[in-house]
C-alpha positions in Angstrom: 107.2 -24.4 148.6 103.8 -24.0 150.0 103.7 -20.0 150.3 104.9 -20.4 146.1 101.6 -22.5 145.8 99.3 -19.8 147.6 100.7 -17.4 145.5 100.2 -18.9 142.0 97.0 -19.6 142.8 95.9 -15.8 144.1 97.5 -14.7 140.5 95.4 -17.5 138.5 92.2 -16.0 140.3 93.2 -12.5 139.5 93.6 -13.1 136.1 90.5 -15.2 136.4 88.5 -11.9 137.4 90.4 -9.8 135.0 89.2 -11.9 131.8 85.7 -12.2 133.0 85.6 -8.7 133.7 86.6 -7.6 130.3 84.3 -10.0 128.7 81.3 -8.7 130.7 82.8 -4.8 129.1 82.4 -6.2 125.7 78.9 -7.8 125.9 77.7 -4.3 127.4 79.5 -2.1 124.9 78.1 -4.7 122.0 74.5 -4.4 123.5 74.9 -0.5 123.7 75.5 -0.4 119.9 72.6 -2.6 119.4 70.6 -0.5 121.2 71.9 2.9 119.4 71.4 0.9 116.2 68.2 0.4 116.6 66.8 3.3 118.2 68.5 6.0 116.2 67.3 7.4 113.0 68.0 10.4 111.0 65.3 13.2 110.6 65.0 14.4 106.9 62.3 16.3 105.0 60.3 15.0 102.3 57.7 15.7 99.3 55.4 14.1 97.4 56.1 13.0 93.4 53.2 14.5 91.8 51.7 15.6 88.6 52.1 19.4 88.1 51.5 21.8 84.7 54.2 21.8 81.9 54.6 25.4 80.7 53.4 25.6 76.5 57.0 25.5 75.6 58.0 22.6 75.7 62.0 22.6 75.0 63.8 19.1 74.8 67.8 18.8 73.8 68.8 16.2 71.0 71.0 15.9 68.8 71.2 15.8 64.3 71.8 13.4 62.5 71.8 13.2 58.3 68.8 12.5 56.3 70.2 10.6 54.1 73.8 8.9 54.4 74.8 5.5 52.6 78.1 3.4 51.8 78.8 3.5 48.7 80.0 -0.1 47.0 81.3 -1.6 44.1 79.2 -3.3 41.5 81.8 -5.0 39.7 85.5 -6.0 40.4 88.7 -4.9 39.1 91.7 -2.7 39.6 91.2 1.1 40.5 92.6 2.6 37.8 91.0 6.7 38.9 90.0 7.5 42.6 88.2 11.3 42.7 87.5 12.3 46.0 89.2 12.8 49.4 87.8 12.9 53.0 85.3 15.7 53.2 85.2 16.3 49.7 81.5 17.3 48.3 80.7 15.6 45.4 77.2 16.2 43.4 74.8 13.1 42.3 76.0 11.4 39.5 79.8 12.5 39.9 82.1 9.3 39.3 84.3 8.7 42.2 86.4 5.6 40.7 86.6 4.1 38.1 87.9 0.3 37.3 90.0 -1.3 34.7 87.4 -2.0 32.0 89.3 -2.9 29.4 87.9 -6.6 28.8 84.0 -5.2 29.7 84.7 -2.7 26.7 85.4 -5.6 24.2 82.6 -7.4 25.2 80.6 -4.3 24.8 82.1 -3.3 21.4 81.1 -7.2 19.8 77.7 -7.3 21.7 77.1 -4.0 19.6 78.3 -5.6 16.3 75.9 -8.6 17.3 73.5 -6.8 17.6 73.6 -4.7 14.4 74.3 -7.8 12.8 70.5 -9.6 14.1 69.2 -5.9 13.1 70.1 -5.7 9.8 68.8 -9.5 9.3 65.7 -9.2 11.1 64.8 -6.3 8.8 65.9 -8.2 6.0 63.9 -11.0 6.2 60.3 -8.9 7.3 61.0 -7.8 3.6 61.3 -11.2 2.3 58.6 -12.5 4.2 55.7 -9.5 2.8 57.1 -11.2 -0.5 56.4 -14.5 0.9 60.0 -15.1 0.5 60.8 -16.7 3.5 58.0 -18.4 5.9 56.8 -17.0 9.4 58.8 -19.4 11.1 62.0 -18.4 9.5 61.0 -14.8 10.5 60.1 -15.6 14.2 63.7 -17.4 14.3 65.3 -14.3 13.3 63.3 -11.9 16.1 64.4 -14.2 18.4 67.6 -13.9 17.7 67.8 -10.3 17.3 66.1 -9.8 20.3 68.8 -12.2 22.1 71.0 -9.9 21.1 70.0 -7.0 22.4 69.7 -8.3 25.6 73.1 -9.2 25.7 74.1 -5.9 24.1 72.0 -4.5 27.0 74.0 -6.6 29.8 77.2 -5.8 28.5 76.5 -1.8 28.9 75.4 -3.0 32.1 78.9 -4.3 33.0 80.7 -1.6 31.2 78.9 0.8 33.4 79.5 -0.5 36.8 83.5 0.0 35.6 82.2 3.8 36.9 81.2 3.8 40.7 79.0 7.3 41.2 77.9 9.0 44.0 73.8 8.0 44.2 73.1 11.3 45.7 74.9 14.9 46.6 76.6 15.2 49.9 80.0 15.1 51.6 82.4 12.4 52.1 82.4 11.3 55.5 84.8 8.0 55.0 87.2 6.6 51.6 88.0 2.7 52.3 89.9 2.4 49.0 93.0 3.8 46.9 94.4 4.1 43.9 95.5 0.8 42.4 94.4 -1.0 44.9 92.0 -4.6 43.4 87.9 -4.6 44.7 85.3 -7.0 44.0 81.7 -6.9 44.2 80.7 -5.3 47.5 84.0 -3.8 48.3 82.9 -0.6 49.9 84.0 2.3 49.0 83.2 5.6 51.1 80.6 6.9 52.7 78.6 9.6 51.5 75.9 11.6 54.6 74.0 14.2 52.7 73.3 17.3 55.5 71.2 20.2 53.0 68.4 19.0 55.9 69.2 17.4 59.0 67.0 15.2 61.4 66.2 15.5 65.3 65.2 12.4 67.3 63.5 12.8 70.4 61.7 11.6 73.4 58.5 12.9 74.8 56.8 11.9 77.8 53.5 10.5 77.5 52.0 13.8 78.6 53.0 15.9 76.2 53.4 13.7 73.3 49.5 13.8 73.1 49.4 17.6 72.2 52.0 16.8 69.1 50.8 16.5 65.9 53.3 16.4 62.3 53.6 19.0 60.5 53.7 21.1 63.3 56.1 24.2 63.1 59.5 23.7 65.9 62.7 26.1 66.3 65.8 24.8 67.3 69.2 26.6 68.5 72.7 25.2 69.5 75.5 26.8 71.7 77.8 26.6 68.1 75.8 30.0 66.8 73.9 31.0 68.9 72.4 33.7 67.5 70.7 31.4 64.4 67.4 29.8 65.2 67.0 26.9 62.6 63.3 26.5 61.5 61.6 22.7 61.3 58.6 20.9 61.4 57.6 17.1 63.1 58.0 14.6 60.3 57.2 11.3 62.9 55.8 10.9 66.2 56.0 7.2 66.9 52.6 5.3 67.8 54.6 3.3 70.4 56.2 4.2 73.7 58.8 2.6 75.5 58.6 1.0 78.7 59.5 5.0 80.2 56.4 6.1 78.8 58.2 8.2 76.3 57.3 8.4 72.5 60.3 8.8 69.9 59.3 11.9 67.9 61.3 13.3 64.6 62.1 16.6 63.6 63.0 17.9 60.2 65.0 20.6 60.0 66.6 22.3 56.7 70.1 23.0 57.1 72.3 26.7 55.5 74.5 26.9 52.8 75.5 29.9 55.9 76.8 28.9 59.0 75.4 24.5 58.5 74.8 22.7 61.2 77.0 19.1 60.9 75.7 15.7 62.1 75.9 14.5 65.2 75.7 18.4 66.9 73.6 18.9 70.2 70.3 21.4 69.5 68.0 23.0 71.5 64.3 22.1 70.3 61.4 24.5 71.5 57.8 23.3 70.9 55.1 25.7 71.5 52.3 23.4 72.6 48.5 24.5 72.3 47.7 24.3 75.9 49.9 23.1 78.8 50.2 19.6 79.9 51.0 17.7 82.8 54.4 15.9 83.8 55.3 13.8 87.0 58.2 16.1 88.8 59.6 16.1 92.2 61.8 18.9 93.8 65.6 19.5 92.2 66.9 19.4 95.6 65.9 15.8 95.8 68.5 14.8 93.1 72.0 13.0 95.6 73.8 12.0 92.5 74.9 13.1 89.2 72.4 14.7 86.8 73.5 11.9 84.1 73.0 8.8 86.6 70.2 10.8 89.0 69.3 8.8 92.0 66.7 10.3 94.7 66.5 8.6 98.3 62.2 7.8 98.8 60.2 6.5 102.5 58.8 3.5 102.6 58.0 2.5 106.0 60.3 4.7 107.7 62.9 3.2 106.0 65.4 5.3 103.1 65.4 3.1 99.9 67.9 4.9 97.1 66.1 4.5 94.0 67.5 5.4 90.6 65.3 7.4 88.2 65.1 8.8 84.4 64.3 12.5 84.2 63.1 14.8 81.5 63.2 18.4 81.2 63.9 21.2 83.9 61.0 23.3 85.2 63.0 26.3 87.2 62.5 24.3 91.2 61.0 21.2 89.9 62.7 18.3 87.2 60.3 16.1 85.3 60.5 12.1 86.3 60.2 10.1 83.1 60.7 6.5 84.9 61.2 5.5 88.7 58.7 6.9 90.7 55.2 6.7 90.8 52.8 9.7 92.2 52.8 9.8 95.6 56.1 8.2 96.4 57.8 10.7 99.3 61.6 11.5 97.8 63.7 13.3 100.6 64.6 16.7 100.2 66.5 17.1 102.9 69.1 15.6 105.4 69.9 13.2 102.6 74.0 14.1 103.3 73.4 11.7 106.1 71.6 9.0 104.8 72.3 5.8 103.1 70.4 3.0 101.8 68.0 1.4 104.3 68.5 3.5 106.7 65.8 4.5 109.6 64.4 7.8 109.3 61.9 10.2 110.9 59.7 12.6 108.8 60.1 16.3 110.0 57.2 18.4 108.5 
């Protein structure tokens, strides 16, 4: 009985020493990776965001969009008893493209009109009675009146009779039809849409340091990859006295559109500006760019510390990109070892 005592109790201590040795493993391998942790950073290269020249073509991507477009709405309600158009149709200014049942607004037409040459044919009677002192000048200013009411609802009627016909305000194509044949609208009811393209507008952005060398009525060409062997000629119509909170300034191209080979809304252009001298951008390597060229982060030093900053960039300059919001000059963005980094990590500069 006593040797089975001895022996639990040798076990219990080597279990003891087992467990306290393993804890002791832990609390160095912990403090190892503390140490590691802290005392290893990655070595990248950097350079410096900085103002550089802007060659004097200056050539920014947007996209068209119509002069003039509108929807098109009823002025009066009713039944459609014509419908002229389809989907893409063109139709010139003036063209009816429905018409409503008018039948009780041509009655009321048709008596306003026999009203009205009714008060005529009186009023003119009675300025003959009254040179003749006939009648007296109030009788006669009764009968103006009168006549003259009468014309006004002889004009109003017209009026209604005329809105029967819903035309197209201005030339262009037919871009949507919200109605059919037989089918009941009231006032409002939209009809279709009409986008007229004969010229075509560009909105841009500019950076604050070329926007200064802009002027309107300055000359532009524009291209797009859909024939691109036609160079479509325009000038600057607006360059807004704003900017946004990027520093860039909405600008507005006018361009005039071919009855050969037209250019539909909506279509990405090339724009080239030829500038009178160059100008200056903020810009920072190409290589410095770690995500997508849509959502372009770079990674910049602060401290000796990587902090991944997303930015807003313009235009391409071979090597360098233009930074329109996200950096200031002088920030260091890495340009190299960034495959290793990740946000708030420790790094060391190699030069």
């Amino acid at each position: 009985m006593k040797s089975k005592l001895i022996i639990t109790g040798i076990v219990a201590l080597i279990l003891v020493a087992i467990i306290w040795r393993l804890a002791e493993n832990t609390r160095e391998v912990n403090a190892r990776r503390e140490v590691g942790t802290t005392e290893i950073s990655v070595s990248v290269t950097t350079a410096p965001a900085e103002m550089r020249e802007t060659s004097r073509q200056l050539n920014l991507v947007g996209t068209t969009v119509p002069c003039r477009e509108v929807m098109v709405a009823s002025e009066t309600s009713g039944r459609i008893i014509q419908h002229n158009f389809k989907l893409g149709d063109f139709v010139p200014a003036g063209s009816v493209l429905i018409r409503v049942d008018g039948t009780f607004r041509r009655l009321a037409l048709q008596t306003a009109q026999l009203n009205f040459d009714r008060q005529l044919e009186d009023y003119v009677r009675f300025q003959a009675l009254r040179r003749g002192d006939a009648v007296t000048e109030t009788q006669l200013r009764d009968m103006r009146m009168a006549y003259e009411n009468a014309e006004i609802q002889l004009e109003n009627a017209q009026k209604q009779f005329d809105d029967t016909k819903i035309v197209a305000p201005f030339s262009g194509y037919i871009t949507s039809r919200n109605t059919e044949l037989g089918a009941f609208v009231n006032i409002g009811t939209t009809i279709a849409g009409i986008t007229d393209i004969s010229q075509l507008k560009i909105s841009l952005s500019v950076s604050e340091g070329n926007v200064y060398q802009l002027q309107t009525g300055q000359a532009v060409s524009a291209r797009t990859n859909v024939f691109p062997s036609e160079i479509f000629q325009g000038t600057i119509t607006s360059i807004s006295p704003q900017g946004s909170a990027a520093h860039t300034y909405p600008v507005e191209i006018t361009i005039v559109n071919r009855d050969q080979k037209p250019l539909k809304a909506g279509t990405y252009v090339n724009v080239q500006i030829y500038l009178d001298r160059e100008g200056k951008a903020l810009m920072i390597p190409r290589n410095a760019i770690v995500s997508s060229v849509k959502d372009p982060s770079v990674y910049i030093v602060k401290n000796g510390v990587a902090q991944l900053t997303r930015i807003v960039t313009g235009q391409n300059y071979d090597s360098f990109l233009e930074v329109l919001s996200g950096l200031n000059v002088g920030d260091q963005v890495v340009t190299g070892g960034q495959i290793n980094l990740s946000d708030g990590a420790m790094v060391s500069v190699i030069q």
